[in-house]
Structures are given as C-alpha cells and as structure tokens.
gemmi code that builds the backbone of each chain (N, CA, C; Angstrom):
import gemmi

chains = {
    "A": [
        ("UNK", (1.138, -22.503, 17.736), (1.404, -23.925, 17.529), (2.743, -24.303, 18.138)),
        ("UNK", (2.695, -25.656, 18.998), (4.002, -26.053, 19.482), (4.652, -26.923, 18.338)),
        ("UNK", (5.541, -26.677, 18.053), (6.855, -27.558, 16.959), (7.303, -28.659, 17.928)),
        ("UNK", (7.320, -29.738, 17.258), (8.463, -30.899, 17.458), (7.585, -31.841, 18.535)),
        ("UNK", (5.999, -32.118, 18.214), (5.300, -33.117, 18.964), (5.141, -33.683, 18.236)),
        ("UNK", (4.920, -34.616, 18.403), (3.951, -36.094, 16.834), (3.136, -36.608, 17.943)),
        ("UNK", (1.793, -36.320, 16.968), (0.514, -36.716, 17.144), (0.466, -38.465, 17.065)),
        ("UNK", (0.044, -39.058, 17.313), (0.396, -40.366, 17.520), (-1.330, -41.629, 17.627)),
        ("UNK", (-2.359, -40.535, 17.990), (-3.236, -40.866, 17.962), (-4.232, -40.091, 18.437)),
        ("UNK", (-5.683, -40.256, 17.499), (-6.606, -39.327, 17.505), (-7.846, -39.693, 18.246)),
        ("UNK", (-7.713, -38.357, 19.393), (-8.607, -38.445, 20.775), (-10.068, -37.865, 20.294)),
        ("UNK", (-10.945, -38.581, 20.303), (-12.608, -38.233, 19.454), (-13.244, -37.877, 20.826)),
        ("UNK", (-13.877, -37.096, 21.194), (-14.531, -37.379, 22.356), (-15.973, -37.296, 21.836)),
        ("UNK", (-16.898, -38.213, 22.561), (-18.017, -38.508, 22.366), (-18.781, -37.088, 23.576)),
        ("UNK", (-19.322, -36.481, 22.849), (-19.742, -34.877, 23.391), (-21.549, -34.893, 24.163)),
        ("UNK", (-21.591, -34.616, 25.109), (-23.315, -34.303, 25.115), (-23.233, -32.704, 24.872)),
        ("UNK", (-24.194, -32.341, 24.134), (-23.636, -30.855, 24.308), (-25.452, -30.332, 25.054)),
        ("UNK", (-25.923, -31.581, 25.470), (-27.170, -31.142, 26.341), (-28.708, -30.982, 25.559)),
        ("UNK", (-30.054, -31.213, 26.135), (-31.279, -30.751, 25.594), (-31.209, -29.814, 24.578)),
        ("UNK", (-30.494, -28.373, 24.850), (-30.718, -27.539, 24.132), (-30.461, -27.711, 23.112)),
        ("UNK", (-29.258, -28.393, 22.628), (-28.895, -28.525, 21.205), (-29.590, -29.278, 20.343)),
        ("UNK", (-31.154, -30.207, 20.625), (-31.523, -30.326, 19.634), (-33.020, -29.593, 19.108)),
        ("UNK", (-32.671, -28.234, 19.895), (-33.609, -27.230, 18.940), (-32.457, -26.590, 18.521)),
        ("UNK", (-31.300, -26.307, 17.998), (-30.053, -25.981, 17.613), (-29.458, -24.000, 18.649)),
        ("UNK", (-29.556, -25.017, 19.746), (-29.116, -23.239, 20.602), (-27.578, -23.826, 20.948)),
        ("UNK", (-27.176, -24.711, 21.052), (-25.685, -24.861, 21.468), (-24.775, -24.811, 20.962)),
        ("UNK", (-23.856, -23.753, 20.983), (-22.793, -23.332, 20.033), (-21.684, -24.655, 20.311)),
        ("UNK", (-21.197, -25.196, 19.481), (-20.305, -26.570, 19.589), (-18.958, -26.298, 20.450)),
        ("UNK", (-18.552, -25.103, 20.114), (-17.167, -24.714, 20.658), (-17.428, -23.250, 21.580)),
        ("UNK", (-16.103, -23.198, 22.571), (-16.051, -21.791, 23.251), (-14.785, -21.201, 23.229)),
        ("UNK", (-14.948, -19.680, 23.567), (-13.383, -19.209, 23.382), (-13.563, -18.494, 25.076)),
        ("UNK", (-12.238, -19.176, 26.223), (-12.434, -18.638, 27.458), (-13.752, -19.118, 28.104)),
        ("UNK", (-14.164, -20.039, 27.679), (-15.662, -20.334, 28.237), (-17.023, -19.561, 27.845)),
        ("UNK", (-16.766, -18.969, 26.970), (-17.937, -18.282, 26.537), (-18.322, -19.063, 24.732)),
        ("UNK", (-19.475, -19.112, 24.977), (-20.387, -19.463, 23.657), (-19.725, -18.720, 22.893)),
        ("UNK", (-19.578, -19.668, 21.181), (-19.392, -18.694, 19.731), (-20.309, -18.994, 19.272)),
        ("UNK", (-21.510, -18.195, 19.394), (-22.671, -19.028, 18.544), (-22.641, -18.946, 16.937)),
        ("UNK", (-21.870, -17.903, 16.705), (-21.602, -17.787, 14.854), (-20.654, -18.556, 14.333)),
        ("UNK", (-20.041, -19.927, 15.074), (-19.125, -20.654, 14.849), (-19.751, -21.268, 14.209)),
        ("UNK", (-20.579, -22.315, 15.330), (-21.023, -23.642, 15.064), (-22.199, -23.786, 16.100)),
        ("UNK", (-23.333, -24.440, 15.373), (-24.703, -25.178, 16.390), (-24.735, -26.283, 16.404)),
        ("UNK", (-24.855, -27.124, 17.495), (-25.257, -28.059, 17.635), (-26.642, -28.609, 17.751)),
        ("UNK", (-26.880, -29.238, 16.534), (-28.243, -29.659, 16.290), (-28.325, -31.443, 16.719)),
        ("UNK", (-27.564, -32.168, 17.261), (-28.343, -32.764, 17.394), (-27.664, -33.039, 19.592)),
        ("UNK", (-28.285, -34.037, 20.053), (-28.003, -34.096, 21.576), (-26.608, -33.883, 21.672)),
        ("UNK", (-25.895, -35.646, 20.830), (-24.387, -35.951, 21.048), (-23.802, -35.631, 19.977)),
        ("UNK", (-22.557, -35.638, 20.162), (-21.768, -35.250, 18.577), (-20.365, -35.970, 18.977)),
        ("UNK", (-19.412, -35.921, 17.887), (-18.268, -36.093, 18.254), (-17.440, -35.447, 17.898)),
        ("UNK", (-16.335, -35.016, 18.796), (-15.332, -33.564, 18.404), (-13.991, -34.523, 18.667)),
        ("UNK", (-13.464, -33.929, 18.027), (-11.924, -34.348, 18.254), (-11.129, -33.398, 18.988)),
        ("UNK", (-10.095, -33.786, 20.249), (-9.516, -33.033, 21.093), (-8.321, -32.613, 21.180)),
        ("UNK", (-7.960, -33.331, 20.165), (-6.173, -33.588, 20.625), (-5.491, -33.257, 19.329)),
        ("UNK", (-6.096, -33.182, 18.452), (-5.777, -32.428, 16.904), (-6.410, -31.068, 16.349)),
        ("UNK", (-5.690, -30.676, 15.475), (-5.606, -29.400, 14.906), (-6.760, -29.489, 14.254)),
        ("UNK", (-7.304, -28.759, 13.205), (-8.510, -28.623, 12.913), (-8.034, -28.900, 10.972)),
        ("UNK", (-6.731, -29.200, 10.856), (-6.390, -29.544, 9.305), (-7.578, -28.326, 8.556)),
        ("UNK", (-8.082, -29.131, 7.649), (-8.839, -27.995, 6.976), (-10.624, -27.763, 7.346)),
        ("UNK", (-10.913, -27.810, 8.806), (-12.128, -28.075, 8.961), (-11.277, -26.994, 9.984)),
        ("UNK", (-12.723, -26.313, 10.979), (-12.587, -25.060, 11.565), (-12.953, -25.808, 12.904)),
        ("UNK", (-13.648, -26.535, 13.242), (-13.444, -27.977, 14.255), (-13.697, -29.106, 13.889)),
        ("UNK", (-13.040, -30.622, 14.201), (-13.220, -31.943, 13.985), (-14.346, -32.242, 14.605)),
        ("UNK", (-15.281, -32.151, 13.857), (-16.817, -33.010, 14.445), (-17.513, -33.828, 13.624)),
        ("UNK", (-18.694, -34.275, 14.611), (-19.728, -35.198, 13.747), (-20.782, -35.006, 14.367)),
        ("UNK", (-21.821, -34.804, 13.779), (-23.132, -35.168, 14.454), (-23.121, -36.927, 15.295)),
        ("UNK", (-23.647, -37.493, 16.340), (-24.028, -38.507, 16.509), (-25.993, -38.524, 16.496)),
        ("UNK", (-26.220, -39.521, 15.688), (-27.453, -39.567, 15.413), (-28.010, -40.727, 15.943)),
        ("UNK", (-29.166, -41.399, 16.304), (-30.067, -42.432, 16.803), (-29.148, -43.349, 15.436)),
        ("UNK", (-28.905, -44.615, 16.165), (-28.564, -45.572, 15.144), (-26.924, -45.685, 15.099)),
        ("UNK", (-26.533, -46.044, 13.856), (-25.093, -46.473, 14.091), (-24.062, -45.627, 12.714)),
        ("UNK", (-23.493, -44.971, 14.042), (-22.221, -44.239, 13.228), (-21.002, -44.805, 12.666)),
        ("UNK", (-20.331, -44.743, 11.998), (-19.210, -45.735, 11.392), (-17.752, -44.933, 11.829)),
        ("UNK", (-17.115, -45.321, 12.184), (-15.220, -44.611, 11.944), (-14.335, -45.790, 10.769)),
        ("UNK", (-13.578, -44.820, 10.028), (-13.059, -45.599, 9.309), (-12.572, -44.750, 8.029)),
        ("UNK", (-11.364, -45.667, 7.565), (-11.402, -44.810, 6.067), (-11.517, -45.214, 5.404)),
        ("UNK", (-12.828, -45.728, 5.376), (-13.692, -46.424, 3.869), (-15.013, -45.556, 4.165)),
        ("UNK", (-14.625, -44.429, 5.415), (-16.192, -43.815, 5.892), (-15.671, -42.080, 5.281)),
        ("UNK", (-14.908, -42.171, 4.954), (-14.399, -40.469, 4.702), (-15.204, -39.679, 4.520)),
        ("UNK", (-16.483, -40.177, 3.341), (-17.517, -38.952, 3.313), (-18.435, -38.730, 4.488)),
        ("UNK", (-18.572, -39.447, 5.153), (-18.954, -38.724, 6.534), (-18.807, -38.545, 7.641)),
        ("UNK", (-17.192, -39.269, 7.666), (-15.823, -38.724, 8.720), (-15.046, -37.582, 8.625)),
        ("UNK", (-15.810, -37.168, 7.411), (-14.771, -35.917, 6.523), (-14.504, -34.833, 8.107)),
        ("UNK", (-15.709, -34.601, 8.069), (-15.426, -33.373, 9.679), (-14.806, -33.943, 10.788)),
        ("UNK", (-13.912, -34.967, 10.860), (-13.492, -35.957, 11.490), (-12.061, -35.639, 11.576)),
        ("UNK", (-11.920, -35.450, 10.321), (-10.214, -35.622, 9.937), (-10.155, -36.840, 9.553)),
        ("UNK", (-10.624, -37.699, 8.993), (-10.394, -39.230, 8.548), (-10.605, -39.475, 7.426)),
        ("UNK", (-9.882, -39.729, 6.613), (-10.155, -40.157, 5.146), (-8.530, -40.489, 4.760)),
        ("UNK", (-8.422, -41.071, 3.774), (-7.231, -41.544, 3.151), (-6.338, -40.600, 2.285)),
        ("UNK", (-7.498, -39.438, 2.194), (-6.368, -38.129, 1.392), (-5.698, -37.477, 2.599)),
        ("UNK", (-5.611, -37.682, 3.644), (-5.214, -36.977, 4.902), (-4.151, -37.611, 5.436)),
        ("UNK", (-2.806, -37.325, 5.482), (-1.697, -37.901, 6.096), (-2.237, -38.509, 7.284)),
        ("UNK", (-1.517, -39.548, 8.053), (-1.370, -39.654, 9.230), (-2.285, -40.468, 9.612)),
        ("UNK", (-3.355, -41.135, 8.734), (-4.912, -42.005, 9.076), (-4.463, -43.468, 8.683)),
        ("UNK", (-3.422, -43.524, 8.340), (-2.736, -45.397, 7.660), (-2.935, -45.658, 9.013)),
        ("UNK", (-2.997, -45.660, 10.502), (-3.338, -46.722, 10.776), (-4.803, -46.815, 11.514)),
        ("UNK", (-5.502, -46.039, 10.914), (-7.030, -46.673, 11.025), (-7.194, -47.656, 9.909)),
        ("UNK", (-7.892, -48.350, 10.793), (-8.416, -49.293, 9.405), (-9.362, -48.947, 8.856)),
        ("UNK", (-10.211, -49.642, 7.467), (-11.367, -48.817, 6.564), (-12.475, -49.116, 7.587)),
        ("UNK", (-12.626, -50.063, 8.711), (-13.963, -49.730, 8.740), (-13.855, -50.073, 10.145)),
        ("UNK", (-12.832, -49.311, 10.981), (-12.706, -49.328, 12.001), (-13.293, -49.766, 13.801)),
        ("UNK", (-14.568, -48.279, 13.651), (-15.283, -48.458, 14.798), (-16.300, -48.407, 14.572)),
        ("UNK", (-17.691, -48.692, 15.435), (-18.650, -47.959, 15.620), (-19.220, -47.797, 16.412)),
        ("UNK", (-20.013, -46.106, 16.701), (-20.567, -45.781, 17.843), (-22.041, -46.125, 17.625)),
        ("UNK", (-22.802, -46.287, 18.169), (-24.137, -46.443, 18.182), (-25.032, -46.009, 19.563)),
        ("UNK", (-25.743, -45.004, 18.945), (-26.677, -44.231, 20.100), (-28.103, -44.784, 20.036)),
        ("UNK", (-28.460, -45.477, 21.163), (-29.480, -46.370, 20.965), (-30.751, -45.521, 21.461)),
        ("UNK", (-31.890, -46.353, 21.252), (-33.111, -45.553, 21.307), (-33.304, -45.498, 23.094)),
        ("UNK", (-32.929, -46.083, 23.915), (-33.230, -45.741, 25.020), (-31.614, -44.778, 25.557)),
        ("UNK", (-30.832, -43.995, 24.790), (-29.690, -43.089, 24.860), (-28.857, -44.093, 25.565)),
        ("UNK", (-28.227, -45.166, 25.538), (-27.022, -45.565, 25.613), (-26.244, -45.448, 24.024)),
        ("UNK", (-24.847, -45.569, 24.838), (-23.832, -45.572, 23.535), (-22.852, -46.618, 23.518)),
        ("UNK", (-22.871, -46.973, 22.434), (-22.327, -48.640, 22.145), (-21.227, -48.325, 21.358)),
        ("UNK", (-20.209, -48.422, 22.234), (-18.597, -48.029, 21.442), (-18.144, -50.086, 20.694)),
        ("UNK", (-18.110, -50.351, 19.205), (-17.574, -51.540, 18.973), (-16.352, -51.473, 18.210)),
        ("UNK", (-15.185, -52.322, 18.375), (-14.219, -52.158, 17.529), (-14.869, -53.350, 16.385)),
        ("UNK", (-14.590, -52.944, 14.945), (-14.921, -53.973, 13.732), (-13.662, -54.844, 13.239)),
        ("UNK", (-12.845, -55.366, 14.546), (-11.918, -55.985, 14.150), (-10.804, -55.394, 13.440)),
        ("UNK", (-10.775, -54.158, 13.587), (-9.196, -53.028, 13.471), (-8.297, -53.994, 13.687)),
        ("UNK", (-7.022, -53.554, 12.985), (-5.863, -54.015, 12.912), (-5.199, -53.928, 14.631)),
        ("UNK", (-5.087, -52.094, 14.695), (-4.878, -51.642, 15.901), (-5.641, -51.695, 16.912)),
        ("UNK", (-6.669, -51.955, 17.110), (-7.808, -52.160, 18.072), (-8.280, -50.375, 18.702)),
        ("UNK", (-9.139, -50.246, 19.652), (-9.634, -49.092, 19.767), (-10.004, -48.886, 21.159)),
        ("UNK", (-9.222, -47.513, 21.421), (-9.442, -47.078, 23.153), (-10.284, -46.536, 23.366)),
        ("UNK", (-11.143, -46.685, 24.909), (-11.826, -45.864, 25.108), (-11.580, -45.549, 26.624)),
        ("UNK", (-11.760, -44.066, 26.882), (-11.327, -43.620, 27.651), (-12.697, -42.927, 28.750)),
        ("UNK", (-12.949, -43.366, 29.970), (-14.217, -43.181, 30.748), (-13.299, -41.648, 31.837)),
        ("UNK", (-14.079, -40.549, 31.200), (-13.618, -39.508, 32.076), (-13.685, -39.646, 33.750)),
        ("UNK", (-12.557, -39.822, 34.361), (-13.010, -39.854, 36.367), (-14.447, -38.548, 36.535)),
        ("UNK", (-15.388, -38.780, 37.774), (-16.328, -37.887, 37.936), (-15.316, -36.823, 38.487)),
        ("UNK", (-15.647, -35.769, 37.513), (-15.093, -34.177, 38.442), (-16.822, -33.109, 39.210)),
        ("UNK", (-17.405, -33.684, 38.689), (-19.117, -33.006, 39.916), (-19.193, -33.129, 40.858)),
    ],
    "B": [
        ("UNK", (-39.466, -13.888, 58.043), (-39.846, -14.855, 57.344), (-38.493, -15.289, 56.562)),
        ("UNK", (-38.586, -16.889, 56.800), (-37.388, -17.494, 56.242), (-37.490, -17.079, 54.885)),
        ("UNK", (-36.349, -17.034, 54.393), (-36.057, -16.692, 53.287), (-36.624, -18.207, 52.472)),
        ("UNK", (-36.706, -18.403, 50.592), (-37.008, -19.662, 50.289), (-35.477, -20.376, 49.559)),
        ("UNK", (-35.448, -21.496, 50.140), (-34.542, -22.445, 49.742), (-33.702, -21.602, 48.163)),
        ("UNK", (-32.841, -21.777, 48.114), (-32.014, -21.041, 46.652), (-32.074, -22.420, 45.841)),
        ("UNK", (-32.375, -22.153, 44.794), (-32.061, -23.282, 43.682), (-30.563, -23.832, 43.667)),
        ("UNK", (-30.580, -24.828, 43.073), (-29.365, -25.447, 43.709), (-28.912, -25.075, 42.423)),
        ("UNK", (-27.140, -25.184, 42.983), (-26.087, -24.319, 41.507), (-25.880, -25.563, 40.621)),
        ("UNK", (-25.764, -25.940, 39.408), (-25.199, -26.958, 38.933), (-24.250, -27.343, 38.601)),
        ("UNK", (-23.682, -25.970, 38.968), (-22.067, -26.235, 38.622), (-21.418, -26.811, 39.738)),
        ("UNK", (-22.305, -26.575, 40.982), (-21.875, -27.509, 42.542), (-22.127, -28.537, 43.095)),
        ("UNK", (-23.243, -29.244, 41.932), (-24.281, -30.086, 42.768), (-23.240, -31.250, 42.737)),
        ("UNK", (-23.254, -32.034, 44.109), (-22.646, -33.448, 44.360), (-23.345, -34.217, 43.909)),
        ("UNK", (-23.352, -35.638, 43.050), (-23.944, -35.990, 42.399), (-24.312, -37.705, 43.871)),
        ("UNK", (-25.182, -37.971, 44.261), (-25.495, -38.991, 45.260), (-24.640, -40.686, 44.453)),
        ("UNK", (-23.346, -41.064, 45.270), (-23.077, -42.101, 44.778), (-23.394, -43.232, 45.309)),
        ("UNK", (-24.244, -43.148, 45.746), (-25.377, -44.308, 45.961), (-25.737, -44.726, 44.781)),
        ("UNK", (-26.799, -43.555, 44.120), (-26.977, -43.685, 42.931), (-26.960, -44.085, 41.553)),
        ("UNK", (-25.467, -43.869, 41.576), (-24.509, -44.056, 40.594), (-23.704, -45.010, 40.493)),
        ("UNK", (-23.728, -45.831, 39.445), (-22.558, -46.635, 38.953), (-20.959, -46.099, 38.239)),
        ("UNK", (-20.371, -45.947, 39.552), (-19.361, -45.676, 39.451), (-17.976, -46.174, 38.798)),
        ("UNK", (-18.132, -47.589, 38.238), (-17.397, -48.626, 38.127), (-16.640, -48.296, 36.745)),
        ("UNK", (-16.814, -47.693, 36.323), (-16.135, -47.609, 34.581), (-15.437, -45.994, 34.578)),
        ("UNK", (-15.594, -45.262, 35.773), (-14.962, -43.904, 35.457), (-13.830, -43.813, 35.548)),
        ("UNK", (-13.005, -43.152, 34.889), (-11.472, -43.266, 34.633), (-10.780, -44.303, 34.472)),
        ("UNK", (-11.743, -45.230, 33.797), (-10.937, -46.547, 33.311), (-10.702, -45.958, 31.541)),
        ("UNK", (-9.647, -47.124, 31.071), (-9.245, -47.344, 29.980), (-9.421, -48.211, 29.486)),
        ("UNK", (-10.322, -48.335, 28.561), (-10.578, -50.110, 28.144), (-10.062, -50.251, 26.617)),
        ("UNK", (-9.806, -50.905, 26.067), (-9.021, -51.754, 25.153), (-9.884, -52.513, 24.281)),
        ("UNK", (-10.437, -52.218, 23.432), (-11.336, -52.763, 22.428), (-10.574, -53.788, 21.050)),
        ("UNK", (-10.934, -54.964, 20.640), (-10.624, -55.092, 19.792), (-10.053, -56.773, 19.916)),
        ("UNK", (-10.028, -57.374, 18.705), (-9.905, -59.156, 19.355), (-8.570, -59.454, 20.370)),
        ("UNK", (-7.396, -58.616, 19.817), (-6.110, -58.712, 20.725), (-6.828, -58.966, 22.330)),
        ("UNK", (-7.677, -57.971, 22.693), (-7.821, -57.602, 24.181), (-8.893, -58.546, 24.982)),
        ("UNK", (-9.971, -59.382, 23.730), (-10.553, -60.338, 24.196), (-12.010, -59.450, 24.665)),
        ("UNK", (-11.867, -58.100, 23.893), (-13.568, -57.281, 23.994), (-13.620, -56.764, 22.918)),
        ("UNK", (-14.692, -56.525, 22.449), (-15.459, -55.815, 21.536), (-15.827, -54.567, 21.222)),
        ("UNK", (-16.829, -54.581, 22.649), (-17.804, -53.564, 22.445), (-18.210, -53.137, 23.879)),
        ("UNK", (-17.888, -52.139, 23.943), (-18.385, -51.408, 25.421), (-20.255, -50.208, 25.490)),
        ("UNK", (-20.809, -51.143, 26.476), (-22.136, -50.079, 26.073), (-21.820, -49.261, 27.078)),
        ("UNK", (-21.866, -48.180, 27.114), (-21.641, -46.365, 27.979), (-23.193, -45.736, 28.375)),
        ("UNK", (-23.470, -45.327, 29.379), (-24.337, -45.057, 30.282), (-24.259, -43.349, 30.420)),
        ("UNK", (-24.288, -42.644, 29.103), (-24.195, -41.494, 29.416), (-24.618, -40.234, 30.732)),
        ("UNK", (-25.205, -40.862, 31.050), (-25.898, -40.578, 33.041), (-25.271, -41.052, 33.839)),
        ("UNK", (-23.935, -41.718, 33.350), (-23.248, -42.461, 34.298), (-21.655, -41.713, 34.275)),
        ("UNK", (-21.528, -41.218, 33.323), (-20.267, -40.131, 33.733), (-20.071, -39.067, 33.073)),
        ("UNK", (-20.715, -38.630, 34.213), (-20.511, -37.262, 34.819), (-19.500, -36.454, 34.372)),
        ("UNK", (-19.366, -35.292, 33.764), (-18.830, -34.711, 33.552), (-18.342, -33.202, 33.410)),
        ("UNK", (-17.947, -32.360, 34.407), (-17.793, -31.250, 34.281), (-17.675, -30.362, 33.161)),
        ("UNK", (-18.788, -29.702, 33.077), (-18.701, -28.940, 31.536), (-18.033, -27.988, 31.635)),
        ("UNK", (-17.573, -27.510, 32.844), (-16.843, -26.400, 32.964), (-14.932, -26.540, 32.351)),
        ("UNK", (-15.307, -27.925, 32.942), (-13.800, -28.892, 32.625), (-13.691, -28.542, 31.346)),
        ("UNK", (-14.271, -29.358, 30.261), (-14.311, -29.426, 28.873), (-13.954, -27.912, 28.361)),
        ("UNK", (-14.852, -27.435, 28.662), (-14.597, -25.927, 27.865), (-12.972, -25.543, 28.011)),
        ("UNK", (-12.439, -25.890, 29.500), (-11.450, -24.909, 29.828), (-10.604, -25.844, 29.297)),
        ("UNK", (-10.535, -27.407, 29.083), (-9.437, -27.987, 28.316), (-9.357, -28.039, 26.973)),
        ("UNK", (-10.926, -28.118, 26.851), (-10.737, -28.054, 25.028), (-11.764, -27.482, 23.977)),
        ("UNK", (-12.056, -26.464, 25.144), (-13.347, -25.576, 23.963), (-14.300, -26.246, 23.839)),
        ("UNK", (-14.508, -27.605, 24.130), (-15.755, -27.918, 23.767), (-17.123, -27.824, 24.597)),
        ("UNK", (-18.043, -27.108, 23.927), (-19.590, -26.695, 24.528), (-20.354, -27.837, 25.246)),
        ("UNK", (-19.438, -29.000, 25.621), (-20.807, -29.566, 26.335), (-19.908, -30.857, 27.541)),
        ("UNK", (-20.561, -31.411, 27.494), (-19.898, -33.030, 28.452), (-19.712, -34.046, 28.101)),
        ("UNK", (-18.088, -34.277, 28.184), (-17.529, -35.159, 27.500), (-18.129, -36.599, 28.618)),
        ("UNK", (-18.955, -37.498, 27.451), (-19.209, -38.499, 27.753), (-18.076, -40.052, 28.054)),
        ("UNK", (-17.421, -39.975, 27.000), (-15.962, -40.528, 27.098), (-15.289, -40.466, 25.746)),
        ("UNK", (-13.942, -41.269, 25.521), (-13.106, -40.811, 24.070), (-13.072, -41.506, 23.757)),
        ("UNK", (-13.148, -41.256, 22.478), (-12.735, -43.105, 21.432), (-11.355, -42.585, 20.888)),
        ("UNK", (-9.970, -43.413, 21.412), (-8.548, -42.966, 20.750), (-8.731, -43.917, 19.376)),
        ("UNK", (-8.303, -42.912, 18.600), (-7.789, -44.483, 17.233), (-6.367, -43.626, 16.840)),
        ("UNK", (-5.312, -45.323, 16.573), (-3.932, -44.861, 16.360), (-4.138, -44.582, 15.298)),
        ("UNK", (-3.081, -43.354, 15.251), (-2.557, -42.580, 13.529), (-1.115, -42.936, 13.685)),
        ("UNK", (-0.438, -42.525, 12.562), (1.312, -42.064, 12.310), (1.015, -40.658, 12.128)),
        ("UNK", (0.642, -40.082, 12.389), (0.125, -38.467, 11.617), (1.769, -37.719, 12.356)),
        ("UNK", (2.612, -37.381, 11.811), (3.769, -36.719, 12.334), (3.362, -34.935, 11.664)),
        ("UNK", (3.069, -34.314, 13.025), (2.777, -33.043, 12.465), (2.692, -32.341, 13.797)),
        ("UNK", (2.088, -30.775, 13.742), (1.964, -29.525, 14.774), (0.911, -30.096, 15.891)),
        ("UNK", (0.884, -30.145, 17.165), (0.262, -29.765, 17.654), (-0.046, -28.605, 18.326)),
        ("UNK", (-1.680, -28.129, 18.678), (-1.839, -26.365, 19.129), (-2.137, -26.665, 20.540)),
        ("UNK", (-0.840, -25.991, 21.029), (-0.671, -25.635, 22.259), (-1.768, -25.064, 23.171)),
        ("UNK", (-1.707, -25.907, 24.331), (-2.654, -25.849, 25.389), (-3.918, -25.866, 24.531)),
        ("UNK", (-4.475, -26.944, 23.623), (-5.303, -27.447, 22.889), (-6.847, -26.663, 22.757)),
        ("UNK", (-6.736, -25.227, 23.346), (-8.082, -24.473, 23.257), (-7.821, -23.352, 21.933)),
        ("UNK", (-8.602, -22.805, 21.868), (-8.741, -22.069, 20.587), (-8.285, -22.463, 19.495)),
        ("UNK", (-8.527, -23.576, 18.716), (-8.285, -24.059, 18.151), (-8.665, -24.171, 16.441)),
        ("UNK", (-9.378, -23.366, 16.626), (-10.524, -22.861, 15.845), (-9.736, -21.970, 14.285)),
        ("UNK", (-8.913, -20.963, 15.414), (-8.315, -20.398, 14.330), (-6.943, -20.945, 12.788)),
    ],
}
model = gemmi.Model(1)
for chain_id, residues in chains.items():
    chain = gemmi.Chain(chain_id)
    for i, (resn, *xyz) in enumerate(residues, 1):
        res = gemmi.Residue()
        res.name, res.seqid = resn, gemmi.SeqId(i, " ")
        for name, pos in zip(("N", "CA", "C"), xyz):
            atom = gemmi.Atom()
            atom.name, atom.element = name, gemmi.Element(name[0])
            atom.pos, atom.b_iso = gemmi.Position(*pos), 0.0
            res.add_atom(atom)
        chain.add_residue(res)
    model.add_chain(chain)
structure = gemmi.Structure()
structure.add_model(model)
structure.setup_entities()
C-alpha cells in the first residue's frame, strides 16, 4: 500500500467480462493475467468492479449488472454493499442517496443516468486500444 | 498445397472503422443538471476494449466498457500500481 494519497473519487468500471460468464466460467479478477477461478465467477454478462479503490472489507468491489435498472447510492447500500457504498463506510458523504443509475437494456445497451446528485456523475469512454 | 488461412488472433484483430462509431471514445462526459445532461446511452460494441489492457491495469477479467466516477471525501490508502488487490 502507498501512504499519503487521498482517494477523492470512486472509479466503477462498467465490466463485460464476455458470453462465457453467463454459464458462470469467468473468473472476475486476475493475478499477472492469469484467471483465479477460486476467487470469484462471473455469472452474469456485465458487472461492475471498482478500480481505483482498495477492497475495504470485500475481497473485490463488485456488482452483478442485470437486464433492467441498477441503482448507485447510499440509500442503495444493501445492494451496493459489494460496491463499497453505504453510509457505514467513511468517505461516501458525497454520494448522494440515490445517486445514479445504470440500466442494461433488453437489446444490451447501457444507460448511464445521473438522479439529480448533488455532485453530478462522470463517465469516462475508454480511447479504442484494438 | 497452400497451407489454410490461420484463424485470426483476437488479441490483434483491427477492428474496421468504417464500421464503428467512434465518436464517444475517450471522451469525458459530465452527467447531472449543473452540465445540462442526464443520461448517456453506451453502445457496448462500440468501445472496444483491450482485455489484455484491463487485466494488466487492474485485474479485471474482462472489457472495460466505460467508468462511472462518483465523488467521495474518502481520505485513506491507496494499493499501489492498483493490481492485486485482492489481498
């Protein structure tokens, strides 16, 4: 661990982890580029991992993303919990309770909305590296 | 006898930007009434993403479609060169 950074804001990345993962063969995380499959599976297509934070008391920051509409927020804790988001968790005062939401639609687009946050909400489109 | 065509690698394939709507990659957009937007719909077929990338920056098993930042105050550790993170 590096000492003397402050985290300042929490980078979610919206994940495909591919076909395979929704018969559950895709291990969520790698060490050196290689699969941990006794970590974690990914059961469903997309998920969301967090990149830029520590893993607090979860072993990685994730979420399933499911058909329909996901919530961010800390009025969502019980099922941001793998998130790192909830109000027992230092450092989340400035999310608001009912922040964002992602929504994975039935023809697979994803609908990033801010719900009128205080702070409003970034999103960040990776440049093509293929 | 010619040999037969090799399957193509995927870790090489150029992706045809003809094809592709290129217009939103490596942008930063700004959600929220301050910025005068809402809601961004994302075209997961539309960026592309090196999975090889992901793994080697941040462990993660698949392709980062794009990030949703939300501000914290969280004053605490971060883990260096952000892979193995696990432990």
């Amino acid at each position: 661990m590096k000492k003397g950074r402050f985290l300042k804001e929490k980078r979610i990345a919206i994940v495909d982890y591919g076909e395979a993962a929704t018969v559950g063969r895709t291990a969520l995380i790698t060490l050196n580029g290689k699969d941990l499959p006794g970590i974690g599976i990914a059961t469903t297509r997309y998920g969301l991992n967090g990149i830029n934070y520590g893993p607090g008391t979860h072993m990685v920051p994730f979420q399933a993303l499911r058909e329909g509409k996901t919530d961010l927020g800390r009025n969502h804790a019980g099922q941001n919990y793998g998130l790192g988001i909830s109000p027992q968790q230092d450092g989340n005062e400035l999310i608001s309770k009912q922040h964002a939401t992602v929504e994975l639609t039935k023809d697979g687009k994803i609908i990033v909305q801010d719900n009128s946050s205080t702070n409003g909400t970034k999103v960040l489109i990776p440049p093509q590296t293929m | 006898m010619n040999e037969p065509f090799p399957a193509p690698d995927p870790s090489t394939r150029q992706s045809d930007p003809m094809d592709r709507d290129t217009s939103m990659r490596g942008q930063s957009i700004n959600l929220g009434e301050a910025f005068g937007q809402s809601m961004l719909e994302i075209d997961p077929a539309q960026t592309l993403f090196d999975i090889h990338e992901a793994r080697r920056n941040y462990g993660v098993n698949g392709r980062i479609v794009a990030e949703i930042v939300l501000p914290t105050d969280e004053e605490g550790q971060v883990p260096e060169g952000k892979k193995n993170r696990y432990c």
